[in-house]
N, C-alpha and C positions, 0 to 999 in steps of 0.2 A: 270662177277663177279671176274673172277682171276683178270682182267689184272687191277679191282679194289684194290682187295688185295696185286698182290706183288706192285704197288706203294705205298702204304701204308708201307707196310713193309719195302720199302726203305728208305721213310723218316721216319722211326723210325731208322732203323739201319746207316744212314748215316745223324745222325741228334746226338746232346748230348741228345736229351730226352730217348730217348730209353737206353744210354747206361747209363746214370743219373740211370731213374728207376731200374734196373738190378742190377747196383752197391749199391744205399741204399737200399734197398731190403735187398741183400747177407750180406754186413756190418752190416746191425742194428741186424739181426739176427744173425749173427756171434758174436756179444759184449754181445748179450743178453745169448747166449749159449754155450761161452768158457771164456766169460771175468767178464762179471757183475757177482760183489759180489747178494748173494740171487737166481741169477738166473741159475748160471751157473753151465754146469754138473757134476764139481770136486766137488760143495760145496754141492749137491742135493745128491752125491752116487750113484745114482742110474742108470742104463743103460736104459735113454729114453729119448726120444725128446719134449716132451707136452709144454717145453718153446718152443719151435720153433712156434709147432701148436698154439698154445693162442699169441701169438705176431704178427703173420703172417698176421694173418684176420684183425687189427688193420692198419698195412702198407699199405696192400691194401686198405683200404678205403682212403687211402690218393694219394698211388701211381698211382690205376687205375686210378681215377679222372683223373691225371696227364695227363695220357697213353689218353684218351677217348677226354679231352675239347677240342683240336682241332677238333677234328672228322668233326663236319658237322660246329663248331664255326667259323670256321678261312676261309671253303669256302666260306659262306656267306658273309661275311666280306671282301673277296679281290674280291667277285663276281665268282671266279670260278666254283660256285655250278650250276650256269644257265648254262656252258659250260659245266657242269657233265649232266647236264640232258638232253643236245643234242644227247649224245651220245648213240650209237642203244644197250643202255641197260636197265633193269626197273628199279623200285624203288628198290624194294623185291634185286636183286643182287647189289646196289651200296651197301645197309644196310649190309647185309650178306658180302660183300667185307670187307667193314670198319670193321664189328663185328669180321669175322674170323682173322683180320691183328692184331685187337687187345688182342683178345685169343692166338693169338701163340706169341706176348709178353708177354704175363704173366706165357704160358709153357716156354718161351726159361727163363726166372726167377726163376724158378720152378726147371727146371731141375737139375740146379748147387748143389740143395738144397741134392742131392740125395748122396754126398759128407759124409752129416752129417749121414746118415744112417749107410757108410759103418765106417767111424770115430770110431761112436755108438757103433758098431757091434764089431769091434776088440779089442775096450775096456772093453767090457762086460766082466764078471769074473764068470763061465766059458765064452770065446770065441765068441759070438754069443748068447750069453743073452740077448733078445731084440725080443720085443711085433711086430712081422715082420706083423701081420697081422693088428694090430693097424694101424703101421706106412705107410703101402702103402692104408690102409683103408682112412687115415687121410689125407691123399696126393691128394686120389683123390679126397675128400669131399672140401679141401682149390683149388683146381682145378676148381671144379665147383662154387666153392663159388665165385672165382675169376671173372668166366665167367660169374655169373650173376652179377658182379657189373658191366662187361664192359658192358651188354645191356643197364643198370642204363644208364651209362655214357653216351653211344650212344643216347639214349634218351634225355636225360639232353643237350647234345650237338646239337642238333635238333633243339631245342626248340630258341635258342638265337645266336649272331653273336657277344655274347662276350665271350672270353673263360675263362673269371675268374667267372664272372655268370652260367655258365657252369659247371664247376670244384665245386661251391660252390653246386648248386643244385644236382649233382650227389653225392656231400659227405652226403649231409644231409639225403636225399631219403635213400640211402645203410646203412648208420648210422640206421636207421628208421627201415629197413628191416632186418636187422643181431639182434639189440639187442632193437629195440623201443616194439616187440612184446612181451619178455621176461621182461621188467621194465612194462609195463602194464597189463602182467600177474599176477606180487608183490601185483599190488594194488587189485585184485580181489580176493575173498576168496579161502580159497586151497579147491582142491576137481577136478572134471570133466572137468570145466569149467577154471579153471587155465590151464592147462594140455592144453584146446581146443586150448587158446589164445596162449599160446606158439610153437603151431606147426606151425602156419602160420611165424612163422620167421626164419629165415638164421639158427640162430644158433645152434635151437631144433635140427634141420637134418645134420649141418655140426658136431655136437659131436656127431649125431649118428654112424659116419661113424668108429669113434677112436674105437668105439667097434671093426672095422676089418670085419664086416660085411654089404656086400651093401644092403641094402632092397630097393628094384624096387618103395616103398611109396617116401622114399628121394630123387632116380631122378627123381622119378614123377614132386614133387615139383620143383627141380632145372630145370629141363626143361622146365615146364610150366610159372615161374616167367622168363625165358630165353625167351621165345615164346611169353608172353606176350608184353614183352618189344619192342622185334622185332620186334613186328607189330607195337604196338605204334608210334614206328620209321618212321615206312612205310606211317602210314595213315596221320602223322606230314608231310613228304614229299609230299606227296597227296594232301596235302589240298590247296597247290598252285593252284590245278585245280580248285576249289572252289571258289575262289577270281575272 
């Protein structure tokens, strides 16, 4: 599995995709939360980041795509996926290789972001006025939110040997799963059953988090949409044996 992972990592970081993603990423968020009129923290007053968090999960579903359609698209495609599966390792670690290379893309993206907090923090009036437990609550909710769009992707990139078919189907799916459970909740009367529909999606759990409080329900969900994915991955790899 590593010797899966740090290649992967190479050719992200020794590739412009990697360094693309990271930089629109940091940029769009940066314009959104020191420059864009409406958005931005001079014009709001107020000491917090909530543009950041509400803009973020948006880029991701465009970025990760990005980060993931290669994954298993571009092996298939130059053939070197038959020469991955010669090698004395299983399905379960190439998947988990490609998945982790792609998770520590989206922290080394992450990380830079931690800039805004301490910005945030000096600027407060007193000193250090700022919702600390929000903001690393929220950090780590767009974290995990992250990592389950990359199983999406990995998934998505499984399935085909093109990587714009790829990228198109992992946007739509994560699109689907962040806010498709939440516009089909509108349509259902309010009451229990509203409330039900919305938890099954990204985003009921990932604003759970801005509360600053983790409840073990939230990663439940994020783990299990991350787990399920994974395997899908696995058994999509599998089914070569099949044929």
């Amino acid at each position: 599995m590593f010797s899966i992972l740090k290649k992967e990592i190479n050719s992200f970081l020794f590739s412009l995709i990697g360094f693309i993603v990271v930089l629109v990423f940091l940029v769009t968020n940066g314009l959104f939360i020191w420059v864009l009129p409406d958005t931005n923290l001079f014009d709001n007053g107020f000491a917090t980041l909530d543009t950041f968090f509400n803009i973020a999960p948006f880029l991701f579903l465009f970025l990760v795509p990005a980060i993931t359609m290669k994954s298993f698209a571009e092996e298939r495609k130059s053939g070197t996926i038959e020469l991955l599966f010669t090698k004395p390792i299983n399905d379960i670690e190439i998947v988990l290789g490609k998945y982790f290379a792609c998770v520590l893309l989206v922290l080394i993206s992450l990380l830079p972001t931690l800039i805004y907090y301490v910005s945030v923090y000096n600027l407060g009036n007193p000193i250090g006025n700022i919702d600390s437990a929000g903001f690393f609550g929220s950090f780590l909710g767009l974290f995990l939110l992250g990592s389950v769009f990359v199983s999406i992707g990995i998934f998505c990139s499984s399935l085909t040997d093109n990587q714009i078919v790829a990228f198109i189907l992992s946007l739509i799916i994560s699109y689907l799963f962040y806010q498709g459970f939440d516009l089909l909740s509108g349509i259902a009367e309010k009451g229990s059953l509203t409330i039900l529909i919305s938890q099954f999606g990204i985003q009921y759990h990932y604003l759970s988090f801005s509360k600053g409080l983790v409840d073990s329900r939230d990663l439940i969900y994020f783990i299990s949409i991350i787990l399920f994915f994974v395997f899908a991955t696995r058994l999509k790899l599998e089914s070569r044996n099949w044929q």
